[in-house]
C-alpha positions in Angstrom: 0.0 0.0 0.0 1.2 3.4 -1.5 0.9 5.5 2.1 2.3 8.2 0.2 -0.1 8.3 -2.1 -3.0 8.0 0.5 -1.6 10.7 2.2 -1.5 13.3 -0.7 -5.1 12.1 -1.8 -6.2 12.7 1.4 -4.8 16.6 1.9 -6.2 17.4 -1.7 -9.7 16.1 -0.6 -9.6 17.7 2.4 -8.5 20.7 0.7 -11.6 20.6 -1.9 -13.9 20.3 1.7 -13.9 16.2 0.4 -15.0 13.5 3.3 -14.3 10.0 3.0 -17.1 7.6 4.4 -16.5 4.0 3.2 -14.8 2.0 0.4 -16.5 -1.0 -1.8 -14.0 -4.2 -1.3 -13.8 -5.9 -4.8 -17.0 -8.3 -5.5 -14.6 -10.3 -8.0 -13.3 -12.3 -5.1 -16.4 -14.4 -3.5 -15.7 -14.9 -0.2 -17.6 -17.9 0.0 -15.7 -19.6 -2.7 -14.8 -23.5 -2.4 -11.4 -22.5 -3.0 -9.3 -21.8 -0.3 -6.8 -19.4 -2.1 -9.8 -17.3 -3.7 -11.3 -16.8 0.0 -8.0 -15.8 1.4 -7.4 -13.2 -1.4 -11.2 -11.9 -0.4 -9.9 -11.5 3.5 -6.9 -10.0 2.2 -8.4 -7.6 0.2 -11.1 -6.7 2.6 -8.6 -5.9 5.2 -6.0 -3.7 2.5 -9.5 -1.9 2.3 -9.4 -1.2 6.0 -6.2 -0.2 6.0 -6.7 2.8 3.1 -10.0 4.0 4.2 -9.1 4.5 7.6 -5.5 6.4 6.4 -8.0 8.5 3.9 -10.0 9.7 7.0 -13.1 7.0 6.5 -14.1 3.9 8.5 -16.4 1.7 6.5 -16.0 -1.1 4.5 -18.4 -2.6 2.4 -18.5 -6.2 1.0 -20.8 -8.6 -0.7 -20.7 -12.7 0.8 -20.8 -14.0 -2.2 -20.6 -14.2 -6.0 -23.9 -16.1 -7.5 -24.2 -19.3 -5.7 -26.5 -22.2 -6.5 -29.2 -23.1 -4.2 -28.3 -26.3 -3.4 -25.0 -25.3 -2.3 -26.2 -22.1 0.4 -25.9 -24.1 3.2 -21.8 -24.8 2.5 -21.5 -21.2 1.3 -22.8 -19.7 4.4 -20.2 -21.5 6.3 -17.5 -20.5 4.1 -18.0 -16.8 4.2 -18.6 -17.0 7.8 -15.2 -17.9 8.3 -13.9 -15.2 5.6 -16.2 -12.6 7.5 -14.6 -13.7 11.2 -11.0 -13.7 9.8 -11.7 -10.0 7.5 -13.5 -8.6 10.3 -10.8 -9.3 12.8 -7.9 -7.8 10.9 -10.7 -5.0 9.6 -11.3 -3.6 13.3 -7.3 -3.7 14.1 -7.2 -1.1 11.4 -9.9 1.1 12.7 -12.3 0.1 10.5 -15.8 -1.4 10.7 -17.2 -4.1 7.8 -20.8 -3.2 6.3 -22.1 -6.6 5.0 -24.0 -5.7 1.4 -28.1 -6.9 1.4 -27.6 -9.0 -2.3 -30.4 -9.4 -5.6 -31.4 -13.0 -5.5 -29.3 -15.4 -6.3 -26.3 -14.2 -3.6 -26.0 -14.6 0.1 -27.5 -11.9 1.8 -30.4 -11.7 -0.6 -33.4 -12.4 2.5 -33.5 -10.4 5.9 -33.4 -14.8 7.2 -29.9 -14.9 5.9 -28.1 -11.4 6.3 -29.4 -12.2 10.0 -27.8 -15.8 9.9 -24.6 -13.7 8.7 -24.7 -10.6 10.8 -25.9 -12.1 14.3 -22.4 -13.8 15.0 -20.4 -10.7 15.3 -21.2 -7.4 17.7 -22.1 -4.5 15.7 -18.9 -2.5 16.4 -16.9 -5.1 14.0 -19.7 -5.7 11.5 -23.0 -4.2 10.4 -25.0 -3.8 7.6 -25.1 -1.7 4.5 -28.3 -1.6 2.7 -28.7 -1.4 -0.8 -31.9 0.4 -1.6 -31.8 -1.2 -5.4 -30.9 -5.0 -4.3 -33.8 -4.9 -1.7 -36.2 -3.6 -4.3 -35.2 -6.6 -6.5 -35.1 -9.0 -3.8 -39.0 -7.9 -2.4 -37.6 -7.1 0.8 -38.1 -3.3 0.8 -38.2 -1.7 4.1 -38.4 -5.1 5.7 -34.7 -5.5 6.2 -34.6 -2.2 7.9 -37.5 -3.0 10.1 -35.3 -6.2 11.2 -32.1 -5.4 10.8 -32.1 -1.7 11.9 -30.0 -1.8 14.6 -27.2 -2.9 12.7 -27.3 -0.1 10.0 -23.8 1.4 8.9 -24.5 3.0 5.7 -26.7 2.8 2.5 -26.2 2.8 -0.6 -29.0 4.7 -2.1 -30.3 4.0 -6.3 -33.5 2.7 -8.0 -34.6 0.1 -10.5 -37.5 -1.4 -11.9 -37.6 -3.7 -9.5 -36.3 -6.6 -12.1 -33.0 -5.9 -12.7 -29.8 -3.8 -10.7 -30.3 -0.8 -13.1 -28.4 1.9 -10.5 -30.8 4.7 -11.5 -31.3 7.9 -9.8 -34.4 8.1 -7.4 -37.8 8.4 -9.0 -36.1 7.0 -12.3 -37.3 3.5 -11.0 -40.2 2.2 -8.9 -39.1 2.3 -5.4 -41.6 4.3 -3.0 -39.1 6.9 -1.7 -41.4 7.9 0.7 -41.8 4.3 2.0 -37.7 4.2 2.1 -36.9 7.5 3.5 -39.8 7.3 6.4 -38.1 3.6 7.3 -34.2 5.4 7.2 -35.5 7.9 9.3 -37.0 5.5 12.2 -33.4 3.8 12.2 -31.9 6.6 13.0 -29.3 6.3 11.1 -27.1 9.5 10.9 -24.8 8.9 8.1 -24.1 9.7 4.5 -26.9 9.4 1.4 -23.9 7.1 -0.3 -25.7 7.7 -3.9 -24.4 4.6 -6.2 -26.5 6.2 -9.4 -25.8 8.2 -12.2 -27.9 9.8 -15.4 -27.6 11.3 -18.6 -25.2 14.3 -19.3 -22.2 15.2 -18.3 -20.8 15.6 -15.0 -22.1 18.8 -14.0 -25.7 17.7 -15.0 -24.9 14.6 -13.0 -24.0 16.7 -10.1 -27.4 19.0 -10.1 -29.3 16.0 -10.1 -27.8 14.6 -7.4 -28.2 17.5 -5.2 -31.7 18.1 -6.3 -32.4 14.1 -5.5 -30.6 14.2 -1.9 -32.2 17.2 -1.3 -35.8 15.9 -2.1 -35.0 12.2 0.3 -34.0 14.7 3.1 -37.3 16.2 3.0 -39.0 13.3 2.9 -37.0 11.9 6.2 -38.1 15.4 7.6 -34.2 16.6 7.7 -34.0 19.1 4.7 
């Protein structure tokens, strides 16, 4: 790891009044994978996450559990990327970091409330938590009902919209998600962090940028915070 590097990224930001909240750990490495040698590059990469958020000023990282698994195979799955969880999150919160475990479309672990609890529950919330993907719950049918669950353990979110067939990482009101369902659910969680917006639109980046201000804007309102 370039410290360096980190470093100078992190003045320039800070500079430009830029805050860093989380980092996405690569979902090319499943976790959960039979092979040994692809979960341990998962861990590994997971904790080098850690270790340059925290340097860049940050403290969450996300991660998904799995790649697409089969459904006859869950149950061995589970079990693998419990042990790639235990061994990440470990070496995670000895960087000063904390691991946000990614609510998946069907077809992943972590697609049901059920079995982001069955993932979540071993660990205490100050090593792992949950980040929820407003897009892969739409897709998945569970909607608010993974906050209404899994609340408690909310780290951060990862806001977009969809159709509610496929991941389409729209902006809000682009899709069918009831915003005011979502935001009025956020809200009651109390959760306090950033709108982390993983959407964009048409135009160029100054177009992109107006939108999303006008969008974040508009979800504050509707969790009574504007």
């Amino acid at each position: 790891m370039d410290e360096g590097f980190l470093e100078a990224v992190r003045k320039k930001a800070e500079a430009a009044g830029v805050g860093f909240w989380s980092v996405h750990a690569s979902f090319a490495i499943d976790p959960s994978s039979p092979d040994i040698s692809v979960r341990r590059r998962a861990v590994e990469d997971i904790v080098r996450c850690a270790k340059g958020i925290v340097r860049l000023g940050g403290k969450v990282v996300v991660f998904h559990a799995s790649q697409e698994v089969e459904d006859g195979e869950r149950s061995e799955r589970i079990a693998l990327a419990l042990e790639s969880i235990r061994e990440a999150a470990e070496g995670a919160f000895r960087e000063g970091a904390v691991l946000a475990l990614e609510n998946e479309p069907p077809g992943h672990l972590g697609d049901s409330e059920e079995e982001l609890s069955h993932l979540l529950d071993p660990f205490p919330p100050e090593v792992l938590g949950l980040c929820w993907d407003t897009g892969h719950a739409h897709i998945a049918g569970e909607g608010e009902k993974l906050l209404r669950k899994l609340g408690d353990r909310l780290v951060t979110v990862h806001i977009h919209d969809n159709d509610g067939t496929k991941d389409e990482h729209l902006l809000p009101g682009y899709g069918t998600i009831d915003w005011a369902s979502y935001m009025a659910e956020l809200d009651r969680c109390g959760y306090e962090g950033p709108l982390m917006f993983e959407a964009g639109g048409p135009g160029g980046y100054e177009e992109v940028f107006r939108a999303l201000s006008r969008v974040g804007g508009h979800l504050l309102e509707l969790m009574g915070r504007a």
